[in-house]
LUMVO-105556 format. One record per residue (C-alpha): residue number from 1; y, x, z. Coordinates in Angstrom, 1 decimal. Layout:
r seq=NUM c2=Y c1=X c3=Z
...
END
This chain:
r seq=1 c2=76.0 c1=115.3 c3=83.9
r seq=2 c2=74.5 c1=112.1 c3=84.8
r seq=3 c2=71.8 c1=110.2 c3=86.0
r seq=4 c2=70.1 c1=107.8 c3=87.5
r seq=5 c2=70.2 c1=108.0 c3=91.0
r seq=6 c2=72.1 c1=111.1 c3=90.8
r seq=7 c2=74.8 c1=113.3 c3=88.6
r seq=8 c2=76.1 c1=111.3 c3=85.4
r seq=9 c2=78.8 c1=113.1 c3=83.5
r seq=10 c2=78.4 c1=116.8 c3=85.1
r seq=11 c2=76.2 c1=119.7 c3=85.0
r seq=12 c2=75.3 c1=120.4 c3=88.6
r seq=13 c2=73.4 c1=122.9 c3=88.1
r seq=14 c2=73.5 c1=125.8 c3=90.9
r seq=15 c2=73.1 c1=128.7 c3=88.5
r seq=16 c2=74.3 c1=127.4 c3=85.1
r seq=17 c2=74.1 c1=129.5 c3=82.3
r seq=18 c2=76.7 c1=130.1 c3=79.4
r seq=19 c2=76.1 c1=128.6 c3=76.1
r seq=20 c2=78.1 c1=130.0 c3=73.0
r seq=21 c2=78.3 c1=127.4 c3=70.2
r seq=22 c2=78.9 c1=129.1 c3=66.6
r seq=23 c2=79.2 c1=126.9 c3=63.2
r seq=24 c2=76.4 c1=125.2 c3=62.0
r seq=25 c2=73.8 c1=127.1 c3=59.4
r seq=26 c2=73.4 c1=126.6 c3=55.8
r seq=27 c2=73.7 c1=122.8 c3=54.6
r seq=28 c2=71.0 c1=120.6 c3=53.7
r seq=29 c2=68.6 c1=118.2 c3=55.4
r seq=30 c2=66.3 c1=118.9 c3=58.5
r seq=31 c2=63.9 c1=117.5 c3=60.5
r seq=32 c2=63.2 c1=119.6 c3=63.7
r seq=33 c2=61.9 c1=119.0 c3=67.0
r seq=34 c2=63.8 c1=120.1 c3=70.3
r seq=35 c2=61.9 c1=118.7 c3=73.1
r seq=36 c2=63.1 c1=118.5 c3=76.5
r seq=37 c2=63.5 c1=120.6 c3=79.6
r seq=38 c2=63.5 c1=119.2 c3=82.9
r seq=39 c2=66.8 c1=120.1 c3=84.7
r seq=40 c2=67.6 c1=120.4 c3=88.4
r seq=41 c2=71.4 c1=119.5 c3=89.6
r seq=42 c2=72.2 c1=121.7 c3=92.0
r seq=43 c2=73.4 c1=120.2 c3=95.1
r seq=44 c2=71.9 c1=117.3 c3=94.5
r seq=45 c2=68.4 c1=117.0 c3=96.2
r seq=46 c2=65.8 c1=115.9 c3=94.3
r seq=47 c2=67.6 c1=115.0 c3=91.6
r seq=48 c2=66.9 c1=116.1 c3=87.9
r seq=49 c2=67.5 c1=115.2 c3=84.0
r seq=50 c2=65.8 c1=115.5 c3=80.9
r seq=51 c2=68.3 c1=117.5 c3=78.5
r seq=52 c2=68.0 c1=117.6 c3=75.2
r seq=53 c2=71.4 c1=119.2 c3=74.2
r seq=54 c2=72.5 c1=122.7 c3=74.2
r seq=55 c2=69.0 c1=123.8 c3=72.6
r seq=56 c2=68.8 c1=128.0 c3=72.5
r seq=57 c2=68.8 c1=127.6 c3=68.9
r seq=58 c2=70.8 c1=124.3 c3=68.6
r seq=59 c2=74.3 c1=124.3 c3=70.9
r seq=60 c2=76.3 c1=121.3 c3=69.0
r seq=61 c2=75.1 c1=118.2 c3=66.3
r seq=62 c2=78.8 c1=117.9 c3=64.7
r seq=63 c2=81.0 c1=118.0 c3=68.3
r seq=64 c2=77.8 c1=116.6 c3=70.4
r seq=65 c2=77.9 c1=119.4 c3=72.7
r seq=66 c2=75.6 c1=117.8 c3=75.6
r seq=67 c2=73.1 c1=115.2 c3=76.3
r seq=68 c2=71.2 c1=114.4 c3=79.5
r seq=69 c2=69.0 c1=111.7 c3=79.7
r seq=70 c2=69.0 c1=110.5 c3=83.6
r seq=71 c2=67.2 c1=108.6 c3=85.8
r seq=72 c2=63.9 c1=109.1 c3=84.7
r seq=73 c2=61.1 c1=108.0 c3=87.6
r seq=74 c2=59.1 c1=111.0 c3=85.8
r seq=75 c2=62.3 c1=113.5 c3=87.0
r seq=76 c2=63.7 c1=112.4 c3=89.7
r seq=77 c2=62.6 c1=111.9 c3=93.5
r seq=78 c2=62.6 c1=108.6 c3=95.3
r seq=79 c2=65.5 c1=108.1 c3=97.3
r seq=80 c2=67.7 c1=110.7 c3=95.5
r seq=81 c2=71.5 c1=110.3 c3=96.2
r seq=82 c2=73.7 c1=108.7 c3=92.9
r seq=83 c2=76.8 c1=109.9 c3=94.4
r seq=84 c2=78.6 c1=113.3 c3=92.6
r seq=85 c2=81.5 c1=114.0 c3=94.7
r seq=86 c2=84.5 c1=115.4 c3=92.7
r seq=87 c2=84.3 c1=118.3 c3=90.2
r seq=88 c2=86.4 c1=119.5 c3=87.2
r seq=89 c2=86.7 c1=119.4 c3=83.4
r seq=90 c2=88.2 c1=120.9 c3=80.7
r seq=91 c2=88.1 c1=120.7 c3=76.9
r seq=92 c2=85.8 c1=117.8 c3=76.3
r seq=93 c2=85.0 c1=114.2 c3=76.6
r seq=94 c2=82.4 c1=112.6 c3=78.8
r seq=95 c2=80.4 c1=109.9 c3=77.2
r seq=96 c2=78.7 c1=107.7 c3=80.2
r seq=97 c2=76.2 c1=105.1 c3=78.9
r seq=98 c2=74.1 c1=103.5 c3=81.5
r seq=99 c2=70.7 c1=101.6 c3=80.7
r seq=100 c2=70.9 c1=99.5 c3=83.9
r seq=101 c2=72.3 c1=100.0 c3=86.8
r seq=102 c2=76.2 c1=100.2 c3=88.0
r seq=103 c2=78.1 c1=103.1 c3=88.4
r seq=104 c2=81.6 c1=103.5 c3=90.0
r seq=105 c2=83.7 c1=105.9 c3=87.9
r seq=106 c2=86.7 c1=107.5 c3=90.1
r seq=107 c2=89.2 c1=110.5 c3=88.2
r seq=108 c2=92.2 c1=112.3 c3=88.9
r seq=109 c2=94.5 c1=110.1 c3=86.6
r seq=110 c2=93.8 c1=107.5 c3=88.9
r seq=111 c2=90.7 c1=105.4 c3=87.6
r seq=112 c2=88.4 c1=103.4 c3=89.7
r seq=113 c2=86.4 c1=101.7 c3=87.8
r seq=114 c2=82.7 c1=100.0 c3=87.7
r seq=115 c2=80.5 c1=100.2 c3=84.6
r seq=116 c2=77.4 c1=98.7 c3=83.6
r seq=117 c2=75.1 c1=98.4 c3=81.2
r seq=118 c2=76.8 c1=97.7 c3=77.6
r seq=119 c2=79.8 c1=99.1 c3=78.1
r seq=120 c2=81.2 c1=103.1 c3=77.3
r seq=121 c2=83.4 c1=104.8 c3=79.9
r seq=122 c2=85.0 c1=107.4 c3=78.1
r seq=123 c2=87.0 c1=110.4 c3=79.3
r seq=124 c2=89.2 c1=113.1 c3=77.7
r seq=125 c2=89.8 c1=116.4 c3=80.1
r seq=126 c2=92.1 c1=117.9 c3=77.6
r seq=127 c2=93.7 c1=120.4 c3=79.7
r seq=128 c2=91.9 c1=119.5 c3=83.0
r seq=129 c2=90.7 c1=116.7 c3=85.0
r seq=130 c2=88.2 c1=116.0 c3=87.9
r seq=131 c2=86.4 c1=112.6 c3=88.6
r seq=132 c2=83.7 c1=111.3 c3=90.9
r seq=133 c2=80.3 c1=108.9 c3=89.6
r seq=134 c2=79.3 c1=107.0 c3=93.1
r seq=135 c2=76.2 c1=104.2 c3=93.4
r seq=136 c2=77.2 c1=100.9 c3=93.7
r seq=137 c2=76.4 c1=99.1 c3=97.2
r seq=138 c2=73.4 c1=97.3 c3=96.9
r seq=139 c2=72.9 c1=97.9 c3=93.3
r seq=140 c2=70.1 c1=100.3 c3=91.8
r seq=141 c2=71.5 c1=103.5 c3=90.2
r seq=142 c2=69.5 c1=102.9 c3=86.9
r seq=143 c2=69.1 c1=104.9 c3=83.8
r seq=144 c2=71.4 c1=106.5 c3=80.9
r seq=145 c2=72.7 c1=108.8 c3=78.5
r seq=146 c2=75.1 c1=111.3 c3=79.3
r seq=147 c2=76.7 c1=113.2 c3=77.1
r seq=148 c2=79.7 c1=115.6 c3=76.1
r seq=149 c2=82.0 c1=116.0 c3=72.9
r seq=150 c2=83.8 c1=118.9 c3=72.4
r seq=151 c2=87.6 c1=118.8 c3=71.9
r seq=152 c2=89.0 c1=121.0 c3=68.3
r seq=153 c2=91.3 c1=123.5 c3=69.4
r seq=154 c2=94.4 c1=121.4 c3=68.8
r seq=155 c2=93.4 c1=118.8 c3=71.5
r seq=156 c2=91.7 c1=121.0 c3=74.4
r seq=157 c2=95.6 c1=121.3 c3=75.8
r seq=158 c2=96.3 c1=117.5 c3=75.7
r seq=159 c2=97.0 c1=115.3 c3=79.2
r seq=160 c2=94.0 c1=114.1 c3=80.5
r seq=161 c2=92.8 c1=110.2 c3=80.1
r seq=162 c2=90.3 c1=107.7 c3=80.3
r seq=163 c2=89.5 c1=104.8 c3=78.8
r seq=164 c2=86.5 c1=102.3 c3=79.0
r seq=165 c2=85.1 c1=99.7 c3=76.5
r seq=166 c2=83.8 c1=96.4 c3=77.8
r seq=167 c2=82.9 c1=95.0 c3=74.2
r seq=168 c2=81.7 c1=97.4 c3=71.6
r seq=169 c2=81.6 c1=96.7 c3=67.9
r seq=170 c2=78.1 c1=95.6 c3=66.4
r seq=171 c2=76.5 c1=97.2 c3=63.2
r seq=172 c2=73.3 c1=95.0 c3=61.9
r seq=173 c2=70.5 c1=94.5 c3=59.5
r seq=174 c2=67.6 c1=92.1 c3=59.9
r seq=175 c2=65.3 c1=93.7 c3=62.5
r seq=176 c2=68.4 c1=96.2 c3=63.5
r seq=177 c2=71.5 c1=96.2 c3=65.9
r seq=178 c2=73.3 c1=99.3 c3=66.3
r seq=179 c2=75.9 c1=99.1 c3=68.8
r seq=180 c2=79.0 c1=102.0 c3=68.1
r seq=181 c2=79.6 c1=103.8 c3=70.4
r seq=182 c2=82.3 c1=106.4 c3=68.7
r seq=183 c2=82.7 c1=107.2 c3=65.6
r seq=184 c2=81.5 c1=104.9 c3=62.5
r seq=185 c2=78.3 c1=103.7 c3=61.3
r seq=186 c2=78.9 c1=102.2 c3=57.8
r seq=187 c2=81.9 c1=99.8 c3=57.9
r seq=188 c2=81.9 c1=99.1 c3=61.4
r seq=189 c2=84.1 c1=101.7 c3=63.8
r seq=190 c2=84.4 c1=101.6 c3=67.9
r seq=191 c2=87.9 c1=101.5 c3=69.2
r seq=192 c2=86.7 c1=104.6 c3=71.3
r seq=193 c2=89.4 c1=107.7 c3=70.8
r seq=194 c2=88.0 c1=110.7 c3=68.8
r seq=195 c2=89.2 c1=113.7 c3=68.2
r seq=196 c2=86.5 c1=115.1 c3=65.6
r seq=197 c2=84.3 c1=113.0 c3=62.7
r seq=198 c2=82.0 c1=111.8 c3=64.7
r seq=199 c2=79.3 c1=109.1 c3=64.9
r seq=200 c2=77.3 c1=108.1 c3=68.1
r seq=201 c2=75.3 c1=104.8 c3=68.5
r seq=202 c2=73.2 c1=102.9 c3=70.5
r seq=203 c2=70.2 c1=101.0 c3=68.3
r seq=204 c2=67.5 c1=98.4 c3=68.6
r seq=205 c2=64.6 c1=98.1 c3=66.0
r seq=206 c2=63.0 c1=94.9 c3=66.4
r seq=207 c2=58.6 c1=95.1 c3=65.9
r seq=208 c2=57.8 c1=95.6 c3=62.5
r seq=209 c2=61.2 c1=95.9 c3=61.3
r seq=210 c2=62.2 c1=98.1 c3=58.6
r seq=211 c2=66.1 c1=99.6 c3=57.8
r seq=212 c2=68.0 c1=101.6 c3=55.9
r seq=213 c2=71.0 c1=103.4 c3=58.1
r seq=214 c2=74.0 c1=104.2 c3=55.7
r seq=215 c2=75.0 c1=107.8 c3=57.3
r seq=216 c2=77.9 c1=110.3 c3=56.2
r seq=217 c2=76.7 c1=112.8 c3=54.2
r seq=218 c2=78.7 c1=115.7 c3=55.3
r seq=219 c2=77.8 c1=115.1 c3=59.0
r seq=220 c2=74.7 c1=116.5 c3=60.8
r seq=221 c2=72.6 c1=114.1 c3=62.6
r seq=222 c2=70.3 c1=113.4 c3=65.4
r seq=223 c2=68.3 c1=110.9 c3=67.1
r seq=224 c2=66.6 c1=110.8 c3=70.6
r seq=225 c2=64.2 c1=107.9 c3=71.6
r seq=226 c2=65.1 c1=105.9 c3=74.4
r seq=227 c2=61.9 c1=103.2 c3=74.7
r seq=228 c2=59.1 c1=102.6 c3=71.9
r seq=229 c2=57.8 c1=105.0 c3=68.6
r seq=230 c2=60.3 c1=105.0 c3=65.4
r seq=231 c2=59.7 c1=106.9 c3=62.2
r seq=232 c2=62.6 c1=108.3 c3=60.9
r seq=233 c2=62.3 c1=109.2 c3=57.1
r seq=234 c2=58.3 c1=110.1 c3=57.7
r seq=235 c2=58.4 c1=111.6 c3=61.3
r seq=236 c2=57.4 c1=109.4 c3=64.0
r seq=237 c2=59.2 c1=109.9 c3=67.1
r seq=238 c2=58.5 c1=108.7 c3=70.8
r seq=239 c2=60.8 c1=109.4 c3=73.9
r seq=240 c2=61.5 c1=112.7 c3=74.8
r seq=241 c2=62.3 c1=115.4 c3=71.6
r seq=242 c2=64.9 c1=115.2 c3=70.1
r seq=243 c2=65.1 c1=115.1 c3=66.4
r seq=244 c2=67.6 c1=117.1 c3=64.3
r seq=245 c2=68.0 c1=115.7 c3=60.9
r seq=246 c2=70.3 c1=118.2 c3=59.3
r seq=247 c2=73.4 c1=117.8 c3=56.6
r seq=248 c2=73.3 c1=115.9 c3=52.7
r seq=249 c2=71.8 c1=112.6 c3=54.0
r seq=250 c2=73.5 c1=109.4 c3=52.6
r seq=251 c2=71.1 c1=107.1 c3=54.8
r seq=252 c2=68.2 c1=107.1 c3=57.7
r seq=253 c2=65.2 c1=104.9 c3=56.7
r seq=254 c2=63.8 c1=103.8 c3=60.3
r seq=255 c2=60.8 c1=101.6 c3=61.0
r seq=256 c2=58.8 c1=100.6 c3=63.9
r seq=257 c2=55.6 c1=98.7 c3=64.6
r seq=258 c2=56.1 c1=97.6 c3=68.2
r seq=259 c2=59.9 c1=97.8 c3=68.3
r seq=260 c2=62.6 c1=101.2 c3=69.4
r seq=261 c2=65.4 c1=101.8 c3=71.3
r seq=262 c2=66.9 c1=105.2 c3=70.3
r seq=263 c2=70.4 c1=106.6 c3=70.1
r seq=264 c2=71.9 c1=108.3 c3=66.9
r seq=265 c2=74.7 c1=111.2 c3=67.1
r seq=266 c2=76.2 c1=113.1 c3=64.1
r seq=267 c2=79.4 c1=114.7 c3=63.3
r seq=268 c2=81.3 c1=117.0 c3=61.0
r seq=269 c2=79.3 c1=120.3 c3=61.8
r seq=270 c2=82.0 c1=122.0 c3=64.2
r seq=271 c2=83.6 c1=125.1 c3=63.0
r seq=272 c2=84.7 c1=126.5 c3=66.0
r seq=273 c2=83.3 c1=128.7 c3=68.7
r seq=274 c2=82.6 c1=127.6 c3=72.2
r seq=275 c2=81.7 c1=129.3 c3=75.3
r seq=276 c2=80.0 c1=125.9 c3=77.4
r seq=277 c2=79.4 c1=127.4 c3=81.3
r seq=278 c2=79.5 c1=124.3 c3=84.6
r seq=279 c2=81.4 c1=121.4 c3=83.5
r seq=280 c2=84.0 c1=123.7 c3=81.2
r seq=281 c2=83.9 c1=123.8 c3=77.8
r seq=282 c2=86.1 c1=127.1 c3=76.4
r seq=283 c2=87.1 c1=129.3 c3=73.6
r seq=284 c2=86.5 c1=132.7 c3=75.7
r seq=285 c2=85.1 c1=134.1 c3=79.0
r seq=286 c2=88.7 c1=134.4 c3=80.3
r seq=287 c2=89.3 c1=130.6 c3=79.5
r seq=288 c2=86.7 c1=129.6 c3=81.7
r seq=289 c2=87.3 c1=131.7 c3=84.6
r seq=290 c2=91.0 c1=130.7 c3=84.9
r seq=291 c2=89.6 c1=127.2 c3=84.7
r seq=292 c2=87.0 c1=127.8 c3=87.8
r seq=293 c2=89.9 c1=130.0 c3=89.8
r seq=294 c2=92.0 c1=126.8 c3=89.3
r seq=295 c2=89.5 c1=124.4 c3=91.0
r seq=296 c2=88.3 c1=127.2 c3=94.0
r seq=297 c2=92.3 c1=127.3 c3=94.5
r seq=298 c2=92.4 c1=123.6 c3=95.4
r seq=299 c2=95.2 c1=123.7 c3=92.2
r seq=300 c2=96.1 c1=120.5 c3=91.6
r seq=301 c2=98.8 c1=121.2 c3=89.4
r seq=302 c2=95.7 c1=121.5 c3=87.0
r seq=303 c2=93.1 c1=119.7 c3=88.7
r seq=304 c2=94.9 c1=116.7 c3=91.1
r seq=305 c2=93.4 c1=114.8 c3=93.4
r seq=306 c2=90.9 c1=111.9 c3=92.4
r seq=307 c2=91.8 c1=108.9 c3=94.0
r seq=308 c2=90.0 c1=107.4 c3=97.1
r seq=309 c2=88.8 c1=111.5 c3=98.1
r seq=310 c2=90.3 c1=113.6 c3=100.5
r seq=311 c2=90.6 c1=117.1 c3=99.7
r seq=312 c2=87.8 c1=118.2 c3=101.1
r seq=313 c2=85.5 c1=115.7 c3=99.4
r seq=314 c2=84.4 c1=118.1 c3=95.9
r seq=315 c2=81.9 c1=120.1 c3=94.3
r seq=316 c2=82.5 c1=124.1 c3=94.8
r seq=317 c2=82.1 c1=126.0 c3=91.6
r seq=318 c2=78.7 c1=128.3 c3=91.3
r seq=319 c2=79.6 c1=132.2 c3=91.1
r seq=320 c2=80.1 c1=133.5 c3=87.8
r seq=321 c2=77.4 c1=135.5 c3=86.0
r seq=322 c2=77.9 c1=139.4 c3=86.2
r seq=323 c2=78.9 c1=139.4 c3=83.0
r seq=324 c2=81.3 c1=138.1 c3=80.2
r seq=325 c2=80.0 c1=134.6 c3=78.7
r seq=326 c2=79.9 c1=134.9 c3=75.4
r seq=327 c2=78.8 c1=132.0 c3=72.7
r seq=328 c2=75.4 c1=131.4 c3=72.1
r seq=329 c2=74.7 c1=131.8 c3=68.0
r seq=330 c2=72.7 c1=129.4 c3=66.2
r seq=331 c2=69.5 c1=130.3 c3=64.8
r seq=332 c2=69.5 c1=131.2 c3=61.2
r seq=333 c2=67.0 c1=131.0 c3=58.4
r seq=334 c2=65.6 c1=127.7 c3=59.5
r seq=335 c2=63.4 c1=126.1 c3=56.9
r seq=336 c2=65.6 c1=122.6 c3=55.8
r seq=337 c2=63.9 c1=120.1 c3=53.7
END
């Protein structure tokens, strides 16, 4: 879903693959290493991300379901299209956080919005929704996080909205600024609607600064490196893996030498099954194809029009996989600290 100079809140990808999210394993503290694969967004030329979420053995961190980081000059082509034409949603929220840059945000409840860096657009399919992520004019498409949440069961059938945050709340230390995305870091919470116990934040470790993060104990954690080398409780981290933390830890202790950007994600480990295939996020295989026979149909009883496209202006859905998507199981047995 995202990206600099290309797809932001979507998967594009031609052939994607199902992913089958299952509860998390036993409890207890982690620290595990899921690097990154290089992903190509189909229909977008030369455009690719670095995802870091679904992992084979790691679908979901609490309702985290999916995290691209876009943009990269490593992964993506000069001269690469930003503009994602319309394409659908259901059961989840889109998280768009740009680095730099300005994207233009566009949906079928009748957004049009510009966001930079610093502020959170926010958007909640429930039952359905499409949008569109276009550059901006004269403006360089930049670099960001993009990420999904899945919706619990008793939200996936709510109307669809969207909301975006100019001004996000502010957790500090000396040497430490955390800003909150969703969710709550210590006392400080974002206004950003959740539907799940959730924590996501964007934080800043100044050169030789040392911290203590307060963190929920019965939430899993963990924490990707945007710019710079943070250790985090004894493993030092650079851009690129992605570090899973595990359950049972009251606080983070992070310290740098030069200074680190990285983003933190947790969550109430999410006790529900999902079946993740496109941009749809489902209970079953059955779910998920009424969802994609919906959007071929032009349906716009379930998927209306975003504003400012014709009809004609949207992303076809890839063919199905000759076979029923099932969820993808976690692995078990891992060793936790």
């Amino acid at each position: 879903m995202w990206w600099a100079r290309a797809s932001r809140v979507s998967d594009l990808e031609a052939h994607p693959t199902e992913a089958v999210c299952e509860p998390s394993p036993s409890p207890g503290p982690a620290a595990e290493l899921y690097p990154p694969r290089e992903v190509p967004l189909g229909g977008v030329r030369g455009v690719y991300v670095e995802r870091t979420l679904p992992q084979r053995d790691l679908p979901t961190v609490g309702a985290w379901c999916f995290l691209d980081r876009f943009g990269s000059a490593a992964a993506t082509e000069a001269g690469a299209s930003p503009d994602i034409l319309p394409h659908p949603h259901i059961g989840l929220q889109t998280v768009t956080w740009p680095l730099d840059g300005r994207i233009r945000h566009r949906d079928s409840v009748g957004s049009d919005v510009e966001i930079e860096p610093g502020q959170l657009n926010l958007m909640t399919s429930g039952r359905g929704i499409a949008h569109s992520e276009f550059g901006v004019p004269g403006v360089e498409a930049g670099h960001g996080l993009q990420l999904w949440i899945a919706l619990p069961g008793t939200a996936t059938g709510i109307d669809p909205h969207f909301e975006q945050h100019r001004e996000l709340p502010v957790y500090a230390q000396p040497g430490l600024r955390a800003t909150v995305l969703i969710g709550a870091l210590g006392a400080v919470t974002s206004p950003a609607k959740a539907y799940t116990p959730i924590v996501g934040a964007d934080i800043e470790l100044d050169s030789g600064a040392q911290a203590r993060l307060p963190l929920e104990p019965a939430f899993e954690h963990a924490v990707l490196v945007i710019a710079g080398t943070v250790t985090v409780d004894g493993t030092e981290l650079s851009p690129g893996p992605l570090l899973y933390l595990g359950t049972d830890r009251t606080e983070l202790h992070v310290t740098s030498t030069d200074g680190a950007h990285f983003a933190l994600v947790g969550g109430e480990p999410f006790a529900e099954e999902l079946v993740m295939w496109w941009n749809f996020v489902g209970r079953s295989h059955d779910e998920i194809v009424e969802a994609r026979d919906a959007w071929e149909a032009h349906d716009t009883s379930r998927f209306p029009l975003v504003v400012g496209h014709p009809p004609q202006e949207r992303i076809p859905a890839p063919p199905l996989p000759p076979l029923r998507l099932k969820p993808r199981k976690r692995a078990t047995g891992r060793t936790h600290l």
